[in-house]
N, C-alpha and C positions, 0 to 999 in steps of 0.2 A: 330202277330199271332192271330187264332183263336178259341176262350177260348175250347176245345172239339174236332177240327177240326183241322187231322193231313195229311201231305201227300199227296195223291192222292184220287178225288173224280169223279163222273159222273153229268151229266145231268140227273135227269128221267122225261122220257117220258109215255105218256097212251098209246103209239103204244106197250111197251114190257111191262107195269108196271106190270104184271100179271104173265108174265114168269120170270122175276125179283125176284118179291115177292118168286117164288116156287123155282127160285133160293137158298133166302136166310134160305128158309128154308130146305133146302137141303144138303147148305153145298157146292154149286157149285162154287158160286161167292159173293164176298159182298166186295166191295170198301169200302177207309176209311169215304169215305163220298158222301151222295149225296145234290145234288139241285135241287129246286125246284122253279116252277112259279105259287106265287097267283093265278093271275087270270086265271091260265090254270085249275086249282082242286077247285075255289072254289063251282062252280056247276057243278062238277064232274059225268059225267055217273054212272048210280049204277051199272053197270057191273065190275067197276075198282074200286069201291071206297072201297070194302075189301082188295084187291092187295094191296090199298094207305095205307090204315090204318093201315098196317102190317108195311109196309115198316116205316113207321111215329116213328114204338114203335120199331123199332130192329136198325134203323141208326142211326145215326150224319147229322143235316140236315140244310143247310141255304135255305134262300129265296130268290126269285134274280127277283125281280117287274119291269114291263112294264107300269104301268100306273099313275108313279108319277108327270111325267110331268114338273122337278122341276124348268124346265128355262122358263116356259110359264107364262106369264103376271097375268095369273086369281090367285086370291088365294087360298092357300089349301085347296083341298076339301077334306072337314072334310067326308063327306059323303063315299068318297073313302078309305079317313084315316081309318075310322071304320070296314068298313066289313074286313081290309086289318089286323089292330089289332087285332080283334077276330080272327082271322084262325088266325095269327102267337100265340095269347093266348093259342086258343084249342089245337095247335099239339106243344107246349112248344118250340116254333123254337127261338130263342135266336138272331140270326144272320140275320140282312137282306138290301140286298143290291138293288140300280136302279140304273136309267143312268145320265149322264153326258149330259141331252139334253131335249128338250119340244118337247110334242106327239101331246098335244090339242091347238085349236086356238078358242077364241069364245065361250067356250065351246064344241064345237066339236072335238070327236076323229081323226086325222090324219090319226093312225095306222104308222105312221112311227116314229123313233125317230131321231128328226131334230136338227140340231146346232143351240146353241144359241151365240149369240156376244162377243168375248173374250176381253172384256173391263172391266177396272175398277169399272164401277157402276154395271154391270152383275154380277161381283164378289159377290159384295156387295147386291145386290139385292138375290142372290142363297143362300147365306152365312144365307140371318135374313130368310127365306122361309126351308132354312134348318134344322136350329134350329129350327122353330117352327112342323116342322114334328117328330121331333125325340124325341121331350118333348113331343108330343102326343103320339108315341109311345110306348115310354118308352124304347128307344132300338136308338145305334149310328146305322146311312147309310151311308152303306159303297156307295161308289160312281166310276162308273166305267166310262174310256173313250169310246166314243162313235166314230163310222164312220161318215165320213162326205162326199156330193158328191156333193158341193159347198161350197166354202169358204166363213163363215159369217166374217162379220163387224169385224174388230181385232185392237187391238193395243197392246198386248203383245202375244208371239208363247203360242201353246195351250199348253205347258207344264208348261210353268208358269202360262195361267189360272187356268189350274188343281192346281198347287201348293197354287195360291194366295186362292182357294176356301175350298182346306182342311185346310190351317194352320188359316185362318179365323174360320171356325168350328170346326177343330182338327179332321176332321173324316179320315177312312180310306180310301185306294184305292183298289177298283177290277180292277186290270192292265190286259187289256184283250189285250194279242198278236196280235191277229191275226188282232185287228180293227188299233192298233198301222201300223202292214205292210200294210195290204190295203190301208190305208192313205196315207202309206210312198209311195207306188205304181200310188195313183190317183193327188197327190197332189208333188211331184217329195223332198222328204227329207230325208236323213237318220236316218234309224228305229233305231238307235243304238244313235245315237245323241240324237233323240227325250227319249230312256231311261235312257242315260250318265245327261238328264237334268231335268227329272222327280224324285220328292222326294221319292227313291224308300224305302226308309225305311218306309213308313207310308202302304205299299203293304200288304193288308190284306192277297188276294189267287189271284189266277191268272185265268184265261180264258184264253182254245186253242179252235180253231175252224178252221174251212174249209173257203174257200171262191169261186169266181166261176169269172170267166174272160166272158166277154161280150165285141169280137172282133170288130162289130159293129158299136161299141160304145168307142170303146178302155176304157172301163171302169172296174174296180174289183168290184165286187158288196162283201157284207161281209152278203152273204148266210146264212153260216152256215148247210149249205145243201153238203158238199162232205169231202173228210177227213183231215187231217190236211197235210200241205202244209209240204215239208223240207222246207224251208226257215223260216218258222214258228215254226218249232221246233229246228233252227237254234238260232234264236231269244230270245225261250224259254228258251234254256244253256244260252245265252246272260244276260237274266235276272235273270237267278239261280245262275250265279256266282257274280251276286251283290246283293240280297235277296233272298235267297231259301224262299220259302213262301209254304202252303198249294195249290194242281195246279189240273185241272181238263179238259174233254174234253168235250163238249157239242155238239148237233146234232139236232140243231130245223127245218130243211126242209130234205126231201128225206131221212127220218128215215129209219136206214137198220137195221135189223134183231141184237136181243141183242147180239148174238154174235161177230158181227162186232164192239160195242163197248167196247167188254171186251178186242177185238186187241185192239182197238186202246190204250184202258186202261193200258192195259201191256205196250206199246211202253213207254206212261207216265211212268211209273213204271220203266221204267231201264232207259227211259231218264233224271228222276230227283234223284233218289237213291242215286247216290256220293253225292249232296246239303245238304240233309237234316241231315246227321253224326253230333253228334255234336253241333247242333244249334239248340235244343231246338225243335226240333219236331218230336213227338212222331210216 
C-alpha cells in the first residue's frame, strides 16, 4: 500500500482541472486520490495553474512520468531527473511512479513507450539504472507494465521479467489492467494466467483504462481514449480478489466532460468496496 493513498482515485486532466478544483471546493466531488503527469503541468498554462495549485493543497496525489525512459541504452538524464525532483519537492508529492519500457533512442524522443528485451542482462541493466534514479530522487518507482505491439527479444514471459526487475530493486508495481488485456488480446495469452503469475503482492495501486479495437489492422490499441471495457473490469475483481490495492480510472485521449468521470469513478467505487474491508485500507 500507499503510505496516504487509500481506495479509489482519478486521473487529472487540464481539460476539467478548473471545474474540478470548484468542485472540490464546493463539496461536489473529491476522490480519495488523484494522479498526476510531470510533464503535462510542469509548464502549465496560467489559466489552470490556480485550479492545479488548489487541487495540489486539498488532495492526496502521486505522479505517474512519461519520460523516464528506463530501458533505453542512454544514461540517466540527470537533467530530466531535476526539473522532474523539483516539481515533485514543490507540490510535497511522495509517490511516484513510470513505465516499464524506453521512449528515447539517440537521444531523441519517440513519444511512444516501446518494449524493451525481456532477458537476463535487461534485468540487470533496468535494476542498476533504477537504483540510481531513485537515490537521486529520493523516493522508491513504482514501475508499471506497459503495452506492447511487437514482441521484443525474450527469453523468460514478461511476467517474470517484471518479477526478476522488482525483487532486484524491491520496487513496487503499478499493475495497470487494462494494458495486461490488450496484451492478452494482441499477443493471444491468458490475462488471468499472466496475473496468477505476476508478484502481485509487491502491487502498489492499480490502473483502469479504455482501450479502442482497430479492425483494419485486427489490432487493440491501449488508447485510453474510451471507457473502461467489462472485460477489464472483469479483470479488475480478478485482481482484487488477490490484492485489493489502492485503484483508479484514467482518460488521456477523447477527454469527456468531468462528469463522465465521476461515472465512471462511482462504477470503481462499488466495484472495488467488498476488497478493501479489512485489509488495511483506509
Amino acid at each position: 500500500m500507499l503510505e496516504g493513498i487509500s481506495r479509489c482515485g482519478i486521473g487529472l486532466r487540464r481539460e476539467f482541472v478548473v471545474e474540478f478544483a470548484e468542485g472540490l471546493r464546493a463539496g461536489r466531488f473529491r476522490p480519495g486520490w488523484v494522479e498526476i503527469t510531470p510533464e503535462n503541468w510542469i509548464d502549465m498554462p496560467f489559466r489552470v495553474r490556480d485550479a492545479f495549485e488548489e487541487v495540489m493543497v486539498s488532495c492526496r496525489v502521486v505522479a505517474h512520468g512519461l519520460s523516464l525512459s528506463i530501458g533505453s541504452p542512454e544514461p540517466v538524464d540527470i537533467q530530466h531527473l531535476s526539473v522532474i525532483k523539483n516539481f515533485l519537492d514543490k507540490y510535497g508529492i511522495e509517490h511516484y511512479s513510470e513505465h516499464l519500457s524506453y521512449s528515447t533512442w539517440n537521444g531523441s524522443q519517440t513519444y511512444e513507450l516501446l518494449p524493451v528485451p525481456m532477458t537476463a542482462p535487461m534485468a540487470d541493466f533496468i535494476a542498476d539504472k533504477l537504483k540510481r534514479v531513485s537515490d537521486f530522487l529520493q523516493r522508491p518507482v513504482i514501475l508499471e507494465n506497459a503495452t506492447y505491439y511487437y514482441r521484443p527479444p525474450a527469453e523468460m514471459p514478461e511476467a517474470e521479467f517484471i518479477n526478476t526487475v522488482a525483487r532486484k530493486t524491491d520496487c513496487p508495481l503499478l499493475l495497470d489492467v487494462n494494458n495486461v488485456y490488450v496484451n492478452s488480446l494482441n499477443h493471444g495469452f491468458d490475462p488471468r494466467a499472466f496475473i496468477d503469475d505476476l508478484d502481485i503482492d509487491r502491487t502498489a495501486y492499480i490502473h483502469t483504462a479504455g482501450h479502442t479495437y482497430y479492425p483494419q489492422d485486427n489490432l487493440f490499441i491501449d488508447t485510453h481514449g474510451a471507457a473502461v471495457s467489462g472485460e477489464v473490469w472483469d479483470l479488475l475483481l480478478y485482481v482484487m480478489q488477490r490484492k485489493p490495492a489502492p485503484a483508479m480510472v484514467e482518460r488521456d485521449n477523447n477527454i469527456p466532460p468531468l462528469a463522465e468521470i465521476v461515472s465512471e469513478y462511482d462504477r470503481l467505487l462499488e466495484v472495488t468496496a467488498p476488497f478493501y474491508e479489512g485489509v488495511g485500507v483506509a
